[in-house]
C-alpha positions in Angstrom: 0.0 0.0 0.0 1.1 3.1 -1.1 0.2 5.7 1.6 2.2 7.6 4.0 0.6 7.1 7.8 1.2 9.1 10.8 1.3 7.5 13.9 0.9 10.5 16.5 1.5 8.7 19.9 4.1 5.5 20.0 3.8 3.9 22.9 3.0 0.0 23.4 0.1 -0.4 21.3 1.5 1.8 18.8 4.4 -0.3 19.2 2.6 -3.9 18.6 1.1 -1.8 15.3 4.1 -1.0 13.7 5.7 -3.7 14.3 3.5 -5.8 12.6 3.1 -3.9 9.5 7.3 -4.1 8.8 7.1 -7.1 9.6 4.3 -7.3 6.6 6.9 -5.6 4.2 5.6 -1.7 4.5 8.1 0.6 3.8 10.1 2.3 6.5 9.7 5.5 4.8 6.1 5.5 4.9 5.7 5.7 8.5 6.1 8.8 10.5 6.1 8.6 14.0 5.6 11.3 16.6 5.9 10.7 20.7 6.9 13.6 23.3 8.2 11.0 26.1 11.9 10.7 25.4 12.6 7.4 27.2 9.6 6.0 25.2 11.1 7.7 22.0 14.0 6.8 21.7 13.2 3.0 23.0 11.5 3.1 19.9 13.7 4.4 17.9 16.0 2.0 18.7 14.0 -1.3 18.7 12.4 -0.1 15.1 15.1 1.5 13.6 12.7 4.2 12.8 13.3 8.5 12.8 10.8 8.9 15.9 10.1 12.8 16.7 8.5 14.9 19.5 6.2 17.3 16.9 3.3 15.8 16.0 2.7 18.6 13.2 5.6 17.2 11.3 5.1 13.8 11.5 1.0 14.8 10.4 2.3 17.3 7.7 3.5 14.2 6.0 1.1 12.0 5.6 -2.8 11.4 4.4 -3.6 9.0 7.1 -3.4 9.9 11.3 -3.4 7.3 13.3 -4.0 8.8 16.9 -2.0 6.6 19.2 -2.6 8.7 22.6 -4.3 8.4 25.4 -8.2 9.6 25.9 -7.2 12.1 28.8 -5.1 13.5 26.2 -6.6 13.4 22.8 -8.9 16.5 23.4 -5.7 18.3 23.7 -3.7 16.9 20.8 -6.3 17.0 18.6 -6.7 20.6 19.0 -2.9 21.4 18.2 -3.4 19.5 14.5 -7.2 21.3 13.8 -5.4 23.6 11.2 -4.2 21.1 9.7 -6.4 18.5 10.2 -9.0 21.0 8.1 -6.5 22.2 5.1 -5.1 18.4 5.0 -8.6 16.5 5.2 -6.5 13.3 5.7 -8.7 9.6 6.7 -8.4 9.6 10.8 -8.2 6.8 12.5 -7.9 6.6 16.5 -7.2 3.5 18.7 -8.1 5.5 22.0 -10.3 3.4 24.0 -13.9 5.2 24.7 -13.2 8.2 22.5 -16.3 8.6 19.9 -15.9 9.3 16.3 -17.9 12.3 16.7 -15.8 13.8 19.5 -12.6 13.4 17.1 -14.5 14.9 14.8 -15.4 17.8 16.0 -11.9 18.4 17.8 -10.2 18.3 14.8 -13.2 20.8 13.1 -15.6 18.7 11.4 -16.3 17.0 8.6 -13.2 14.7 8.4 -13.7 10.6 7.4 -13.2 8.4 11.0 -12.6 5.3 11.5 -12.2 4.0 15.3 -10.5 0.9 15.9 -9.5 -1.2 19.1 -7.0 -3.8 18.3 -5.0 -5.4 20.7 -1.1 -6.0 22.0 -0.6 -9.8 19.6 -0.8 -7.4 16.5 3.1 -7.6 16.7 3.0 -10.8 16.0 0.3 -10.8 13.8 -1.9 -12.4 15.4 -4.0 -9.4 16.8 -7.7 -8.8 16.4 -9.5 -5.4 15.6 -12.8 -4.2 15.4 -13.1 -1.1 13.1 -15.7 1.3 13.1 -16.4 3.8 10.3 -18.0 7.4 10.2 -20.4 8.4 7.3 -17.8 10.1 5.6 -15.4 7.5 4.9 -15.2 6.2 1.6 -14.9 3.0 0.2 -11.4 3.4 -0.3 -10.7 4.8 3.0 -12.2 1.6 4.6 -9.9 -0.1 2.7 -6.9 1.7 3.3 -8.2 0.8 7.4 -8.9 -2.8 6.5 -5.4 -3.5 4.9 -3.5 -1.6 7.9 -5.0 -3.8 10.3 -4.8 -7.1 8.3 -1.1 -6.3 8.0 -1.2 -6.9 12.0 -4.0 -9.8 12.4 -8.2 -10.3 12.3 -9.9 -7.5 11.4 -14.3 -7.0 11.8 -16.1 -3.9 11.0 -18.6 -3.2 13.2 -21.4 -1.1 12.0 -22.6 -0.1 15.3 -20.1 2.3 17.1 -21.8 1.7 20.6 -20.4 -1.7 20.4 -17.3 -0.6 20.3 -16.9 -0.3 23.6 -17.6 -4.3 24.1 -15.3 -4.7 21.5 -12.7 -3.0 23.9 -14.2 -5.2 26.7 -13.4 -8.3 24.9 -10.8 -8.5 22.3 -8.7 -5.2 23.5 -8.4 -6.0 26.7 -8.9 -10.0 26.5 -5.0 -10.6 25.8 -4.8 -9.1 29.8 -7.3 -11.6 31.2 -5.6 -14.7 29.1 -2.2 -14.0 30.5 -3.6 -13.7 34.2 -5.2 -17.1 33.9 -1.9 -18.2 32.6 -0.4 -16.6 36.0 -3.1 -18.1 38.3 -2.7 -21.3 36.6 1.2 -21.8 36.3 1.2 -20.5 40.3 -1.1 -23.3 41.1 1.1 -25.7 39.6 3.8 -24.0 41.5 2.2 -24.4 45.0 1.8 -28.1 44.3 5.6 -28.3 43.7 6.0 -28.3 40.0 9.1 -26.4 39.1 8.8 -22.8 37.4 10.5 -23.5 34.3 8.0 -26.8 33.7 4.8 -25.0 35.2 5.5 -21.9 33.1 6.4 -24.1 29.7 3.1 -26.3 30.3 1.1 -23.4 31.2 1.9 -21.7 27.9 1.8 -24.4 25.8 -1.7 -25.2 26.7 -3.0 -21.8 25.9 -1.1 -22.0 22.3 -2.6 -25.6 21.7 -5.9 -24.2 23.0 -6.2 -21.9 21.1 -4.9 -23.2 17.9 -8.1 -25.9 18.3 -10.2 -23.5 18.9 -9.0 -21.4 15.4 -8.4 -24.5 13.3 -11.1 -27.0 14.1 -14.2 -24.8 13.6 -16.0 -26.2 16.2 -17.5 -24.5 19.1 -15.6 -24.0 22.1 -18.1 -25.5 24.3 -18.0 -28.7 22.1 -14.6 -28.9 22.6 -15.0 -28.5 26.0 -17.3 -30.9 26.6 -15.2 -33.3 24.5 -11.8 -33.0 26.7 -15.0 -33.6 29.5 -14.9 -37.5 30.8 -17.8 -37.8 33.5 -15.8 -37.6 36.7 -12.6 -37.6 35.2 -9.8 -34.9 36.2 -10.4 -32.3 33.7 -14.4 -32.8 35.0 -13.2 -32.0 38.2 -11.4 -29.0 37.9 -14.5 -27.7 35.4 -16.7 -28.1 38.3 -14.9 -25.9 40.7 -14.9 -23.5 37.7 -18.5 -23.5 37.4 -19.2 -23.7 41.3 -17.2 -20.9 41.9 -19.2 -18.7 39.8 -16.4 -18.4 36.6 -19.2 -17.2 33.9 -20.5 -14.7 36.2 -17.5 -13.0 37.1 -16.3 -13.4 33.5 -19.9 -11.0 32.7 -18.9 -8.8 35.5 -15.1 -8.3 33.9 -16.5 -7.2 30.9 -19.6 -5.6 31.9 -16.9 -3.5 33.6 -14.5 -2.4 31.4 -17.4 -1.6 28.6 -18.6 1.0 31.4 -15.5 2.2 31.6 -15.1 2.7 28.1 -18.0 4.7 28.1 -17.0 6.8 31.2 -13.9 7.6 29.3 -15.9 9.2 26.8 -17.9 11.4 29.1 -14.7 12.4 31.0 -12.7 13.5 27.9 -15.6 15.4 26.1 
């Protein structure tokens, strides 16, 4: 793809983005990078092998797509330093700030401007991230496009045509890389307390999530047939899926997400 893309903000998810899309073959010189945090600049720098800056005018004067990389408590504020700009320029916006609406970048950046929100989430530098993308009324088909491809280069990608879901789309696939690694923790450190040794508990603990979720992708089949299939009646796995169930594991998996869709939406209402 030939389009030059500013990414205003390049911290971890920013990161995981760019990442991906060398990895996919784009061209170096088509992605300009802005961060003010030095440490965080020049990490990237350095890891990328990337000119990284501090202006996010430059790095935007440069290119016909933004991607806005900062956080919510501080998009308001960016936004209005590139309104000039963003107005004379009329590049395709994109943001991946959790709980910021396409109409609030919108209207920070002047009005009238093609939006496309998307989450997508920290395995994107692998390649194996997932994103749901949300478009505004004024992007075009080859603006959605242009979206589409930038997020393929870094994993799934699902339009969603309903931008209220977007904050459920946080709730599960933006922050669900979090909840996956802390049932990896819980899980190795039960092994642990029963006196396997780290390096074994760890491997095993890994490896089943991989192989999990690699049956889960590959088979097609539901994951509460395959569940039910690694099931004996009163075998071990039986066991432990009890205590799962008895200890109220599908509820507090609805509270987890019921939670951080609220805050989604809260971080709307605080940043407008």
């Amino acid at each position: 793809m030939n389009t030059s893309i500013a990414f205003i903000g390049g911290g971890n998810m920013a990161r995981c983005i760019i990442g991906g899309l060398l990895k996919q073959g784009f061209k170096k010189s088509d992605l300009h990078v802005s961060e003010p945090y030095a440490p965080t600049r020049e990490a990237l720098a350095e890891e990328l092998a990337l000119s990284v800056v501090d202006d996010n005018l430059q790095v935007a004067q440069a290119a016909r797509v933004w991607l806005f990389a900062v956080k919510p408590q501080v998009m308001k504020t960016v936004c209005a330093q590139l309104r000039e700009t963003a107005q004379s320029q009329r590049p395709l916006i994109i943001s991946i700030a959790a709980g910021i609406t396409a109409e609030q970048l919108d209207a920070w950046l002047g009005g009238n401007l093609p939006v496309v929100r998307v989450m997508p989430n920290t395995p994107a530098l692998l390649g194996a991230g997932a994103s749901g993308l949300y478009a505004n009324e004024r992007v075009d088909a080859a603006q959605k496009n242009i979206a589409e491809l930038l997020f393929q280069a870094t994993g799934l990608c699902t339009w969603i045509a309903d931008e209220g879901l977007m904050d459920t789309v946080t709730a599960l696939s933006g922050s669900g890389p979090a909840y996956v690694f802390l049932l990896c923790e819980a899980m190795q450190a039960a092994a642990e307390q029963q006196g396997l040794p780290t390096d074994s508990a760890r491997a095993l603990a890994v490896q089943t999530f991989v192989g999990a979720a690699k049956m889960l992708d590959e088979s097609g089949e539901p994951a509460d047939v395959l569940r039910q299939r690694v099931t004996s009646p009163n075998g071990t796995t039986f066991a432990a899926v009890s205590a799962f169930e008895q200890g109220g594991l599908r509820e507090l998996v609805q509270t987890a997400l019921d939670a951080a869709t609220a805050r989604g939406k809260t971080l709307s209402q605080e940043n407008d």
